[in-house]
FITIZA-413585 format. One record per residue (C-alpha): residue in one letter; x, y, z. Coordinates in steps of 0.25 Angstrom, whole numbers, padded with zeros to 4 digits, always signed. Each point is the difference from the previous one (the first is absolute). Example, Ala and Ser with C-alpha at 12.3 -4.5 7.8 and 13.67 -1.06 7.14 Angstrom:
residues 2
A+0049-0018+0031/S+0006+0014-0002/
This chain:
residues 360
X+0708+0052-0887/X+0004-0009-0011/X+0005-0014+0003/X+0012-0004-0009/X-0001-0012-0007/X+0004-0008-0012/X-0005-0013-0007/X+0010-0009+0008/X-0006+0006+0013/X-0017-0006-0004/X-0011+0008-0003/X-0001+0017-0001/X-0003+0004+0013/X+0006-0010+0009/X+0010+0004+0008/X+0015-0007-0003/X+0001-0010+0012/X-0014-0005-0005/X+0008-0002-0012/X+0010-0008+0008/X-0009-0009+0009/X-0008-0006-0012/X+0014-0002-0008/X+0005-0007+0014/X-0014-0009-0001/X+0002-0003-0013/X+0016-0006+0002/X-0005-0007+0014/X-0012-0006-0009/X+0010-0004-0011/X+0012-0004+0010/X+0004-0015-0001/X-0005-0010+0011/X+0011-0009+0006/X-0003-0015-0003/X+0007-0014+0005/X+0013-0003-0003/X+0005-0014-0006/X+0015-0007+0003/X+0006-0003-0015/X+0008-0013-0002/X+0011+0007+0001/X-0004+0008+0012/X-0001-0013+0007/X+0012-0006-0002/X+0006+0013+0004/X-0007-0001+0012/X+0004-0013+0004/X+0015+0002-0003/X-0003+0011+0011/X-0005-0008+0012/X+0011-0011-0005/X+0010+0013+0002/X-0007+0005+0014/X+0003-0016+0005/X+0013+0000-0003/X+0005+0014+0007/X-0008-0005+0011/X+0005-0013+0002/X+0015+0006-0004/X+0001+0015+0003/X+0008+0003-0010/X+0001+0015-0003/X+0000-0001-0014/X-0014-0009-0001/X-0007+0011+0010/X+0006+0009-0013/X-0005-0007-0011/X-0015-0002+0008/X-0002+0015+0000/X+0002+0003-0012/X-0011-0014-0004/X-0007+0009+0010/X+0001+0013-0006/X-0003-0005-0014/X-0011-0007+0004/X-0005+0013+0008/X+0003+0010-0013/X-0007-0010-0011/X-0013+0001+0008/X+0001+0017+0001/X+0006+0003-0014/X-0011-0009-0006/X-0012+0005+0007/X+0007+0015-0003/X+0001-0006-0016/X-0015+0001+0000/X-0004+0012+0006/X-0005+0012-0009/X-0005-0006-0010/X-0012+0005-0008/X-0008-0012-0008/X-0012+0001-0012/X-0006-0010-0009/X-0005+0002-0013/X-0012-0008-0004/X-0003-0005-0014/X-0014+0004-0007/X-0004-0014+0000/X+0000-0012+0010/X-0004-0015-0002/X-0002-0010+0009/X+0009-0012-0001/X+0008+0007-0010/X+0014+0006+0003/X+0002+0016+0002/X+0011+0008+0001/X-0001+0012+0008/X+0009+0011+0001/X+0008+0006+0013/X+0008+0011+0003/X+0011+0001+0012/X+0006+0013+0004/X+0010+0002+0009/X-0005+0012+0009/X+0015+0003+0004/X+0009+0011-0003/X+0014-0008+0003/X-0002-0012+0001/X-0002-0013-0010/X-0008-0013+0001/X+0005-0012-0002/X-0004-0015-0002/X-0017+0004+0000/X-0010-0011-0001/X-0014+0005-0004/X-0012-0009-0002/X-0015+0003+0003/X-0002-0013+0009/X+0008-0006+0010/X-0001-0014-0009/X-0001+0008-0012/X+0011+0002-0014/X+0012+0008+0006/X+0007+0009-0010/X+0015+0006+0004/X+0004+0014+0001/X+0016-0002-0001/X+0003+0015+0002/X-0009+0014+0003/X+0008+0012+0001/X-0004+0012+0010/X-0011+0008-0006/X-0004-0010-0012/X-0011-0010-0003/X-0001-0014-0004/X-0008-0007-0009/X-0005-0012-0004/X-0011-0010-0003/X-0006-0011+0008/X-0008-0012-0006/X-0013-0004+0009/X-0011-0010-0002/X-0015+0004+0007/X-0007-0014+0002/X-0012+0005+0002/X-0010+0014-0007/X-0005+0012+0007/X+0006+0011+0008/X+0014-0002+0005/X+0009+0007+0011/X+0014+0001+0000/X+0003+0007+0013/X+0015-0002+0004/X+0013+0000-0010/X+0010-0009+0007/X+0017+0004+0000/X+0009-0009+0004/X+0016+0002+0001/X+0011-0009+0002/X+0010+0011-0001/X+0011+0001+0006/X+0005-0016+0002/X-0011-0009-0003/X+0000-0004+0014/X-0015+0004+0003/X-0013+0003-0011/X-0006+0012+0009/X-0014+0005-0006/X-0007+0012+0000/X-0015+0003-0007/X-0005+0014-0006/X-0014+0003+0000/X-0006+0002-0016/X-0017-0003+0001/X-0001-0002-0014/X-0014-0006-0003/X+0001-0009-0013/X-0014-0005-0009/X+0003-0013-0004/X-0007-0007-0012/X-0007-0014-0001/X+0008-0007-0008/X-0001-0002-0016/X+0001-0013-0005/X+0003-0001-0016/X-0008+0006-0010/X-0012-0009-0005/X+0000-0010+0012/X-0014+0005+0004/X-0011-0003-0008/X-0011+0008-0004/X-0016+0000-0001/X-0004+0001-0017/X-0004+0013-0001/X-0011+0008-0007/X+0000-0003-0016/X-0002+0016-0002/X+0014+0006+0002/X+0011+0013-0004/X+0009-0008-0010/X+0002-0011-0009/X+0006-0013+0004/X+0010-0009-0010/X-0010-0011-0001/X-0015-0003-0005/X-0013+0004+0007/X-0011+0012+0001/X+0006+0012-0005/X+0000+0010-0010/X+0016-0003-0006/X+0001-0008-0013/X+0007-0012+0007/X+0002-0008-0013/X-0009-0007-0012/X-0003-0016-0001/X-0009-0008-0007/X-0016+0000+0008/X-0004-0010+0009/X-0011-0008+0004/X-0006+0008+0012/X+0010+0012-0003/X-0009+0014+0000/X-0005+0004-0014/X+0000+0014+0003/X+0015+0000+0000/X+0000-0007-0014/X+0011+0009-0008/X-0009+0001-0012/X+0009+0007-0010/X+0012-0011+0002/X-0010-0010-0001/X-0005+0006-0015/X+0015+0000-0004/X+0004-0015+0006/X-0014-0006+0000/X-0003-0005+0012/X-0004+0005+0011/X+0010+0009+0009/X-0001+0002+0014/X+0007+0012+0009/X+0006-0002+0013/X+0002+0011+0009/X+0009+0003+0010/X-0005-0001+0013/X-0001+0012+0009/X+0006-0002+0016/X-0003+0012+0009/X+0012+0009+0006/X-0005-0001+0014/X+0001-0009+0011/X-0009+0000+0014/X+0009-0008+0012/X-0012-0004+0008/X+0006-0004+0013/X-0008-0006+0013/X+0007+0005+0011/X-0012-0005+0009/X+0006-0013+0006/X-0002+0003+0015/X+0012-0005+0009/X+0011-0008-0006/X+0005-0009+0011/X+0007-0010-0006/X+0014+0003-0007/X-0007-0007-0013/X-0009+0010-0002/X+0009+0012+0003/X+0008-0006-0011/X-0011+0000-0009/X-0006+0013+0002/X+0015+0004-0004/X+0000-0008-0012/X-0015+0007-0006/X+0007+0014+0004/X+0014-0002-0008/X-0008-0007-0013/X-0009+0013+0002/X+0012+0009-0002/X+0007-0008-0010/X-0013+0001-0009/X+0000+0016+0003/X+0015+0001-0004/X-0001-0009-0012/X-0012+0008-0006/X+0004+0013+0004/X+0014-0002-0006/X-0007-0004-0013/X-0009+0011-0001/X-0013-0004+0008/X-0009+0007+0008/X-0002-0006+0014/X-0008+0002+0012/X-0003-0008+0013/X-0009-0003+0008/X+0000-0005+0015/X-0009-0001+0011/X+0005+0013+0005/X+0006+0007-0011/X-0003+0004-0015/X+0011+0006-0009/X-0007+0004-0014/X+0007-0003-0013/X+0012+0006-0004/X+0011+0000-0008/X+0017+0002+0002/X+0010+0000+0011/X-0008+0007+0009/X-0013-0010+0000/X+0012-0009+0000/X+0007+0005+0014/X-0015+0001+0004/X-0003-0014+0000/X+0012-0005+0006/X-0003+0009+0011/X-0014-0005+0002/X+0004-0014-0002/X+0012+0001+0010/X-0010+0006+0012/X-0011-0010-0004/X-0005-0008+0013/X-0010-0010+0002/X-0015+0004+0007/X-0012-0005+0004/X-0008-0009-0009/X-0011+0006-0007/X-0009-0007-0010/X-0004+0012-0009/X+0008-0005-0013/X+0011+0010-0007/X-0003+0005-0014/X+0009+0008-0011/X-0005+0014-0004/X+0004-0006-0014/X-0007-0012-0003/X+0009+0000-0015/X+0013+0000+0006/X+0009-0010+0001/X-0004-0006+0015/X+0010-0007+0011/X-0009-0003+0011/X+0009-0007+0015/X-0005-0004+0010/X+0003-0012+0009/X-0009-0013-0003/X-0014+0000+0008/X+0000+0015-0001/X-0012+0006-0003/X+0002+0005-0015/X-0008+0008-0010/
C-alpha cells in the first residue's frame, strides 16, 4: 500500500502527519520568545494622569471621573494586548556579507516577514542586540516581507554568534515599548583588523627575484648608462658607448625583487595574562594580515607560517580568503624554542613575534 505524499509533507515514504509534526517543530523552534517591557515617556505621564484620576473619583465619587478611569483603564489594558499581538508571527533572517573586519563598520542585511494572512504590522523596531542600532519598519502588510540593512561594528576577530533578532513595537499609542526576540543562530567569521597599506615593514628580501624594479641594483634590465666610477664593477663597462663618447661607460641594471612573500608568525608565547600582551599578540596578527592583503592585491605570492599551521604560497582571492581565515582563528600556544623558518628563503620575509620570543 503506497503512502501519499508530496514535497510540502518531507521525505518519500513518510507518512503525512510525520510531515506535519516536523513542520509544527520547525515553527515552535522559530516562534518569538516574550521579552521585558519598558514604560515610554509618554506612557508614564499617562500613567500618572491615571492615579491623579482614581484619587479624584475616590475622594469625590463622581460618576463621570469613575467613567473617564475605565476607559484610562481599558486603554492602558488594550496597548499592552494589541502591542504584544503586533509582534507575533513574524519570520526574521540575516544576510551576512563575504567579508568581516574588526573594528571596521559592517552592514548586514535583514529580512522581516509578516507570517499573517489578515492582519498588518505596524510601528516594528528590529536590532540584533538589546543596546545595539535600531532600524524602523513603519508599515508591513499581511503576507509580505521587510527589508533592510543594519550597520554593526565587531571589537574583536574570530568566531561570532549572533543568536537572537530582537522586535520591539510601540504600536498602538506609544504608551508601552513591548519586545519580543526570534531565534536566527547565525555564526559570523570575523577578520583581524587591516591597518593601511605600507604601515608594516618588511625584512630585505633575496637579491634573485621574478621582475624588475624602477630603481638601480643586481639585475639583468638596462636600468640607465652613466659615466664609470672609482670602485663601479668593470664587467658592466658599456664598451661600444665608451668607443663612441670616449670614456668609460658604465651600465646600471635594474634591480630584480621577488613575487613572493613568507609571513612567519610565532604564535608560541604561552599564557597572555595581562591585557598589555593580549593587545600585542593582536597588533602582530592585524600587521600579518595587512601584509597579506597588501601583496596579494598587488599580485604576490604569500604563505604563512605558524607554530600550528602552514599555508603554502598561493595566489588570488582564494589564498586571499584563506589567510584571513587562518589569521582570524589564530590563538596563542605553548612556548617552544624550535625557531620558524620560510620554505622560501628568496621571498619577501615578515617575520612577528612578541619581544623575547624565541625567533629564527
Amino acid at each position: 500500500m503506497e503512502i501519499p505524499w508530496s514535497a510540502a509533507d518531507g521525505e518519500p515514504g513518510r507518512p503525512r502527519s510525520a510531515g506535519r509534526w516536523a513542520r509544527l517543530r520547525e515553527r515552535l523552534r522559530r516562534r518569538g520568545i516574550p521579552e521585558g517591557i519598558r514604560i515610554t515617556k509618554v506612557g508614564l505621564w499617562f500613567v500618572l494622569l491615571t492615579v491623579v484620576v482614581a484619587v479624584a473619583a475616590t475622594n469625590t465619587g463622581n460618576n463621570a471621573l469613575y467613567l473617564v478611569l475605565a476607559s484610562m483603564l481599558a486603554l492602558l489594558a488594550v496597548s499592552g494586548v494589541v502591542s504584544r499581538w503586533n509582534l507575533r508571527r513574524m519570520e526574521v533572517a540575516l544576510a551576512v556579507p563575504l567579508d568581516l573586519f574588526a573594528r571596521r563598520p559592517a552592514t548586514l542585511g535583514f529580512s522581516i516577514r509578516n507570517t499573517s494572512r489578515r492582519l498588518p504590522r505596524w510601528l516594528l523596531l528590529f536590532s540584533i542586540s538589546p543596546k545595539g542600532s535600531v532600524r524602523l519598519v513603519p508599515h508591513l502588510p499581511a503576507g509580505s516581507t521587510a527589508r533592510g540593512t543594519l550597520d554593526l561594528l565587531f571589537p574583536r576577530r574570530g568566531r561570532q554568534r549572533v543568536e537572537w533578532a530582537h522586535l520591539s513595537s510601540l504600536f498602538p499609542l506609544g504608551l508601552f515599548r513591548k519586545g519580543m526576540r526570534y531565534p536566527l543562530g547565525v555564526e559570523l567569521l570575523v577578520y583581524p583588523e587591516l591597518f593601511p597599506a605600507g604601515a608594516v615593514e618588511l625584512d630585505p628580501s633575496g637579491l634573485v627575484g621574478d621582475r624588475s624594479a624602477p630603481r638601480a641594483g643586481w639585475g639583468h634590465e638596462l636600468h640607465s648608462l652613466r659615466p664609470f666610477r672609482q670602485g663601479d664593477d668593470p664587467r658592466a663597462i658599456h664598451w661600444k658607448k665608451s668607443a663612441q663618447t670616449g670614456g668609460l661607460i658604465f651600465q646600471e641594471r635594474e634591480t630584480e625583487e621577488s613575487l613572493r612573500l613568507s609571513i612567519v608568525f610565532d604564535n608560541a608565547v604561552g599564557r597572555l595574562a595581562s591585557e598589555t600582551e593580549r593587545e600585542r599578540f593582536e597588533r602582530l596578527v592585524s600587521e600579518a594580515a595587512t601584509a597579506a592583503v597588501d601583496h596579494l592585491d598587488r599580485g604576490f605570492e604569500v604563505e604563512v607560517v605558524t607554530r600550528d599551521r602552514h599555508l603554502p604560497f598561493a595566489a588570488g582571492p582564494r589564498q586571499r580568503r584563506a589567510v584571513l581565515e587562518l589569521l582570524a582563528l589564530v590563538e596563542p600556544c605553548p612556548r617552544q624554542r624550535q625557531p620558524l623558518a620560510p620554505t622560501d628563503l628568496s621571498a619577501r620575509q615578515l617575520r612577528l613575534a612578541l619581544p623575547g620570543e624565541v625567533g629564527p
